[in-house]
C-alpha positions in Angstrom: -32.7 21.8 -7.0 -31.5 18.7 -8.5 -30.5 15.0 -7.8 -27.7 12.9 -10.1 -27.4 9.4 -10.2 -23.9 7.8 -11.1 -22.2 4.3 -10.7 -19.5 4.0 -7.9 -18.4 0.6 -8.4 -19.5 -3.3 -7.5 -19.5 -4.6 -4.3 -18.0 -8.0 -3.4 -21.0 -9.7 -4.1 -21.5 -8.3 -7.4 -24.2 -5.8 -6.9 -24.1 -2.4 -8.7 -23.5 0.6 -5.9 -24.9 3.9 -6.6 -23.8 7.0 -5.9 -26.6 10.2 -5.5 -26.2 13.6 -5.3 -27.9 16.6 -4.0 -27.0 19.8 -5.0 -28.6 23.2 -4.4 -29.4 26.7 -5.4 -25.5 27.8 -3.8 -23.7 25.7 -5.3 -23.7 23.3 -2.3 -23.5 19.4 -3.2 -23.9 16.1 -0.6 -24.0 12.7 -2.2 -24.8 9.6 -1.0 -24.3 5.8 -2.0 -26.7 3.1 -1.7 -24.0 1.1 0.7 -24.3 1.6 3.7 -26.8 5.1 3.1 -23.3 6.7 4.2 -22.5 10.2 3.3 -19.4 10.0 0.7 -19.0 14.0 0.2 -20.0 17.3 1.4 -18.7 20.3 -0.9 -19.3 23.5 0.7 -17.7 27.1 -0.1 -15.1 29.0 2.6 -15.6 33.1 3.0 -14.2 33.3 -0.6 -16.1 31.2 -2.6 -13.6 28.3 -2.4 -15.9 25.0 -2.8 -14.2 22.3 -1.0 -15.7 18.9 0.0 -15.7 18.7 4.2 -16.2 15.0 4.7 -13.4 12.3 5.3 -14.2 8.7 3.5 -13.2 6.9 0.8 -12.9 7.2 -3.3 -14.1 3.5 -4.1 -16.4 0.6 -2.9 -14.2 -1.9 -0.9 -13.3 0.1 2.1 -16.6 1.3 2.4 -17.5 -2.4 2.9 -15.3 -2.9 5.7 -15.5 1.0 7.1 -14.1 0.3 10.6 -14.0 4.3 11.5 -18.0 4.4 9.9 -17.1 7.2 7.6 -19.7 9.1 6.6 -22.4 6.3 8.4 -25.7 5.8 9.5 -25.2 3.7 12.8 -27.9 1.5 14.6 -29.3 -0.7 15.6 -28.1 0.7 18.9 -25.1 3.6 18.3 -22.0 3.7 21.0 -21.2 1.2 23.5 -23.4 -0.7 25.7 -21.9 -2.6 28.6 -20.5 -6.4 28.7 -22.3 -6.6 25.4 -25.7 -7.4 26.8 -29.1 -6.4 28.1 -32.3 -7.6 29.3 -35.6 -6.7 28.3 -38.9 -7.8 29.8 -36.8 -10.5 31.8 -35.1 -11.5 28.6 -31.2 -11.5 28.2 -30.2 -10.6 25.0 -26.3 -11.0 24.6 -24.5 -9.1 21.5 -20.7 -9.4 19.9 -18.0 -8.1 22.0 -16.0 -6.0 19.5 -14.6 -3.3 22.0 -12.9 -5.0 25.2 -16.3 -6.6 26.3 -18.5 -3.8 25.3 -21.0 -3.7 21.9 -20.1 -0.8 20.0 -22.2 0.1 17.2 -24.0 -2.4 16.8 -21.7 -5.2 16.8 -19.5 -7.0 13.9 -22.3 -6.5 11.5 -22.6 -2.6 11.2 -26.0 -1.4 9.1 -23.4 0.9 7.3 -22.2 -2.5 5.7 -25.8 -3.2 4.4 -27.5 -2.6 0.7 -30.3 -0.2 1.0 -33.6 0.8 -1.1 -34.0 4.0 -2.0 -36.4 6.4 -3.2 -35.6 10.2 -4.2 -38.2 13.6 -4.5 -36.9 16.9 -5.9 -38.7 19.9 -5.0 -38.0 23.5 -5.6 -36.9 24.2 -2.3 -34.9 21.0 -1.2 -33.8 17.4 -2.1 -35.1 14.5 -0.2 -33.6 10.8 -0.3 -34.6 7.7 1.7 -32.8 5.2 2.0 -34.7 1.4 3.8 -34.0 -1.4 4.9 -35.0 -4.8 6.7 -33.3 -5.9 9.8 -34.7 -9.3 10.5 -35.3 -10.5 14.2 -31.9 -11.4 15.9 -29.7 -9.4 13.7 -26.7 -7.7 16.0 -28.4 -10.1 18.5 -31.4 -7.6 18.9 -34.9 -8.9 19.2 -37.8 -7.9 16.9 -38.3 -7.0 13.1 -37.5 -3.7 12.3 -38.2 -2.0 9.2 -36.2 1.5 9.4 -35.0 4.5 7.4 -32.6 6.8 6.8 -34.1 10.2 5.1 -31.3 13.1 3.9 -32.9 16.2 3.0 -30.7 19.0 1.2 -32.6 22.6 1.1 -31.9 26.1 0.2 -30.9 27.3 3.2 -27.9 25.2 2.8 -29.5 22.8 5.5 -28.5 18.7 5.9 -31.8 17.2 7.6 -31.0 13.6 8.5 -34.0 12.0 9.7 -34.4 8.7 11.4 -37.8 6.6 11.3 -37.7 2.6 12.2 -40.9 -0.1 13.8 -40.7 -3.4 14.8 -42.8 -5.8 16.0 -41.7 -6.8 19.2 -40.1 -4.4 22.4 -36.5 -3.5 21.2 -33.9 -0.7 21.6 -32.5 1.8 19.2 -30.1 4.7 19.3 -29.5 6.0 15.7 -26.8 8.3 15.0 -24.7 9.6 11.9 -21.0 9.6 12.3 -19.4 11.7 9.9 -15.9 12.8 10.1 -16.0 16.5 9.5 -13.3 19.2 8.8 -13.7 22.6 8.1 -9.7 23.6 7.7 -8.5 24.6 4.4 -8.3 21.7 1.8 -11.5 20.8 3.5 -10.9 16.6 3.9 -7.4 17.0 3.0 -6.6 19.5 5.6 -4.1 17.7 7.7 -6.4 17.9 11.2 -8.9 19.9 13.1 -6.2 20.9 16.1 -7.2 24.4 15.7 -11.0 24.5 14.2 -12.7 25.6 17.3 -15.7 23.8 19.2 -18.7 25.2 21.4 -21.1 22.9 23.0 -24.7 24.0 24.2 -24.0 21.2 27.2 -23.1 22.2 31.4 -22.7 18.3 32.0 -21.4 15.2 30.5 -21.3 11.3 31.0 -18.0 10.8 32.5 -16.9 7.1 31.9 -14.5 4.2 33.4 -12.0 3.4 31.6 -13.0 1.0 28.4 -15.2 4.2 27.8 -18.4 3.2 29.6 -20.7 5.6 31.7 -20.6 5.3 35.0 -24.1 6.5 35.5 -23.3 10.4 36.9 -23.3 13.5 35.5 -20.7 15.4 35.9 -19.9 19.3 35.4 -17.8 20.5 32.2 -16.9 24.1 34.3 -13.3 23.8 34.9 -12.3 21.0 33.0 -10.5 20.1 29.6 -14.4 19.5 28.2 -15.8 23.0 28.9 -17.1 23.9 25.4 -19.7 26.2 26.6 -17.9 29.2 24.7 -15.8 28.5 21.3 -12.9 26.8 22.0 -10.2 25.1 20.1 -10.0 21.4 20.0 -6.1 21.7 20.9 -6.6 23.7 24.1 -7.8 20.9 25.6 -5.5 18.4 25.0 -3.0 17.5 28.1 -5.5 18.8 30.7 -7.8 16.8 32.8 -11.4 16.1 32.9 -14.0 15.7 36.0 -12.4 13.0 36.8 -9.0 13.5 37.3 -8.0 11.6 33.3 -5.7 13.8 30.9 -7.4 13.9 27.8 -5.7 12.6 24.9 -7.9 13.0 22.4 -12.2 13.3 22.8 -14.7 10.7 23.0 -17.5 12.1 25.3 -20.9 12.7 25.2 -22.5 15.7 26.3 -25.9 16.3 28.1 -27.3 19.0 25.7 -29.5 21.8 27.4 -33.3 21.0 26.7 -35.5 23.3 25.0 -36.2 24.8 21.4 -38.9 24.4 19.2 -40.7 21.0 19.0 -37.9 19.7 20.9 -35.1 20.5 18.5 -32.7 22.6 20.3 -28.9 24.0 19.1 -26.4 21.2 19.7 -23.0 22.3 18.5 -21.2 24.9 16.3 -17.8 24.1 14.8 -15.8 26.4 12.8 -12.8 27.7 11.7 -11.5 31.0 11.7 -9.1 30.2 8.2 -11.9 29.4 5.9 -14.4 31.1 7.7 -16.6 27.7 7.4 -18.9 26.9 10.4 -21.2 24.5 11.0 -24.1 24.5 13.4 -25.8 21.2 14.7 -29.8 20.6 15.9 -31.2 17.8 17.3 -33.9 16.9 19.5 -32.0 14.1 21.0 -30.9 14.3 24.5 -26.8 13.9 23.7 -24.0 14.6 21.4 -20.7 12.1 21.5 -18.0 14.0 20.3 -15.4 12.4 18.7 -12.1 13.9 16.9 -10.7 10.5 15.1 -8.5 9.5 18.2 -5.5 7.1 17.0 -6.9 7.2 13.1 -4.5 5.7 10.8 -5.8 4.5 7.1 -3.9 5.5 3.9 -5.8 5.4 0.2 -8.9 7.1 1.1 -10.7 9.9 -0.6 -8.0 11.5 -3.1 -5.3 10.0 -2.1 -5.6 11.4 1.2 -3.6 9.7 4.7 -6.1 10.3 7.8 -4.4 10.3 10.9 -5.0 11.4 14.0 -7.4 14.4 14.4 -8.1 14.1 10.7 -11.6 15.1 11.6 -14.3 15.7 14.3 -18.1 13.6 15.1 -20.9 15.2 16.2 -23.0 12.3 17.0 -26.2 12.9 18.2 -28.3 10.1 20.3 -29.3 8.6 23.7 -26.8 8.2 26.2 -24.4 5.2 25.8 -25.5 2.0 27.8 -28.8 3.7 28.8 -30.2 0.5 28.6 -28.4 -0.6 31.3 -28.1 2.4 33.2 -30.7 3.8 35.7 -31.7 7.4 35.4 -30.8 7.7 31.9 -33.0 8.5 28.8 -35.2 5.4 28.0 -33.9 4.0 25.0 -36.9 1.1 24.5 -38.7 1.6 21.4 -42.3 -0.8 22.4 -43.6 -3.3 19.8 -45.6 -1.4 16.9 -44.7 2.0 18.1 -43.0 4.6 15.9 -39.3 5.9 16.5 -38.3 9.3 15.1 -35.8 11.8 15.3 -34.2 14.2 13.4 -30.3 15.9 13.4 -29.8 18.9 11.4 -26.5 20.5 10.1 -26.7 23.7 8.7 -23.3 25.2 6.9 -22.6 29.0 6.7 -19.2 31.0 6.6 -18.0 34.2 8.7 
């Protein structure tokens, strides 16, 4: 296997960016850049042969330092939304920015996908492994404690993307790490208009139902019978107009799933997401507890990646983590990570065709 190094440009404050790539045995290729330790490209064959790259973004350096719809990003410190932007730990109220009505979404106005990163790279036989650091000071996004964390990407033969998360800090904190690629399988790959008709299964009987500026209410709620039943392969499309547990018409997805427990060492099968055109499919693992999935509702950015328009449904997120606002909400998955303590867990996307 092999790893490439190659400029992609200079940020605004006049440091070099780096673009990596893995590419294995198959032909299959994933690169990287050193802003942001976001995923820039993901070039993977259909039932023909057809390489194609699979992964929305962008072809230079500016947008990627703005990045509202996270391309390709690594999110933390604490992914999705947690309620009136604030939270208390050990009798402390820590208060974060407001950017989505008065929730804290991602992390706030400073997003880690906006941040330089070390890196360090190993090439083995079998796979491709790059890490990619970094320092968030105490009070960053309004969060207490140092936190040293990482991002590692491993590419194997078995045409396998291993994203691993690994972070400690020195006081009581939380984190929720996730990766929120935009994906699409269609042909074109990136360029393929929207994923309307790539079909969806979900290894989940429930889901977090929400109010309506998208925070859970606390209950789980049944998928049987509603527009979010993904238990078998459905397409994205044939859900649209219908309603969900609640009684809401779903315009578009934004919804995270309780995943069924179990599999090996805690990793259990996610997601699948294909499409019957190319013949591309993508499985997801994880041995975290939910899956938001998001299909790029009300996208609208011209210039990106070849000259591409994203609109809406340009692509589909599969992000795995804790429940949104579990720090706030009783009965769901702890989401402290104690002072000194190691957090890890590990998503893994493996590509194959029909």
């Amino acid at each position: 296997m092999s790893i490439t190094k190659s400029k992609f440009g200079v940020d605004k404050n006049g440091a070099e960016v780096t673009k990596y790539t893995l590419k294995n045995k198959n032909g299959i290729s994933i690169s990287f850049i050193d802003l942001g330790a976001v995923i820039t490209n993901i070039i993977i064959p259909d039932r023909d042969g057809v390489f194609e790259d699979i992964a929305l973004g962008y072809g230079e350096v500016a947008p990627y330092e703005v990045n509202a719809p996270s391309f390709g990003a690594p999110i933390g410190r604490y992914s999705n939304r947690i309620s009136n932007a604030k939270f208390v730990l050990n009798g402390k109220e820590y208060k974060l920015d407001q950017n989505d009505s008065t929730n804290c979404l991602h992390g706030g106005f400073l997003r880690y996908n906006c941040c330089m990163y070390n890196v360090k790279y190993e090439e083995f036989e079998e796979e491709d492994k790059i890490i990619f650091s970094r320092h968030s000071p105490d009070g960053e996004q309004g969060f207490p404690g140092n936190l040293d964390y990482s991002v590692t990407y491993i590419l194997d033969n078995d045409d396998e993307l291993i994203t691993g998360y690994n972070a400690v800090c020195d006081k009581d904190t939380i984190v929720n790490f996730t990766n929120h690629s935009y994906f699409n399988l269609g042909k074109g790959g990136h360029k393929c208009k929207d994923v309307l008709n790539q079909e969806v299964k979900i290894e989940a009987d429930y889901y977090t139902p929400v109010n309506d500026i998208l925070v859970p209410t606390g209950e789980l709620k049944e998928l049987a019978g509603t527009a979010l039943d993904f238990r078998e392969f459905k397409k994205l499309k044939d859900g649209i107009g219908k309603t969900d547990a609640m009684g809401n018409v779903v315009t578009g997805y934004d919804y995270n799933f309780v995943l069924k427990s179990g599999g090996k060492e805690g990793m259990k099968k996610a997601a699948q997401f294909r499409d019957n055109s190319t013949g591309r499919i993508m499985e997801v693992y994880t041995d975290l507890p939910g899956m938001q999935l998001y299909t790029a509702n009300d996208v609208d950015i011209d210039n990106c990646k070849d000259g591409v328009h994203y609109g809406n449904f340009c692509g589909a997120c599969f992000e795995t983590q804790n429940f949104p606002n579990a720090i706030n909400t009783e009965g769901f998955p702890n989401a402290v990570l104690k002072a000194g303590q190691q957090y890890k867990s590990i998503t893994v996307f493996r590509f194959k065709t029909f």
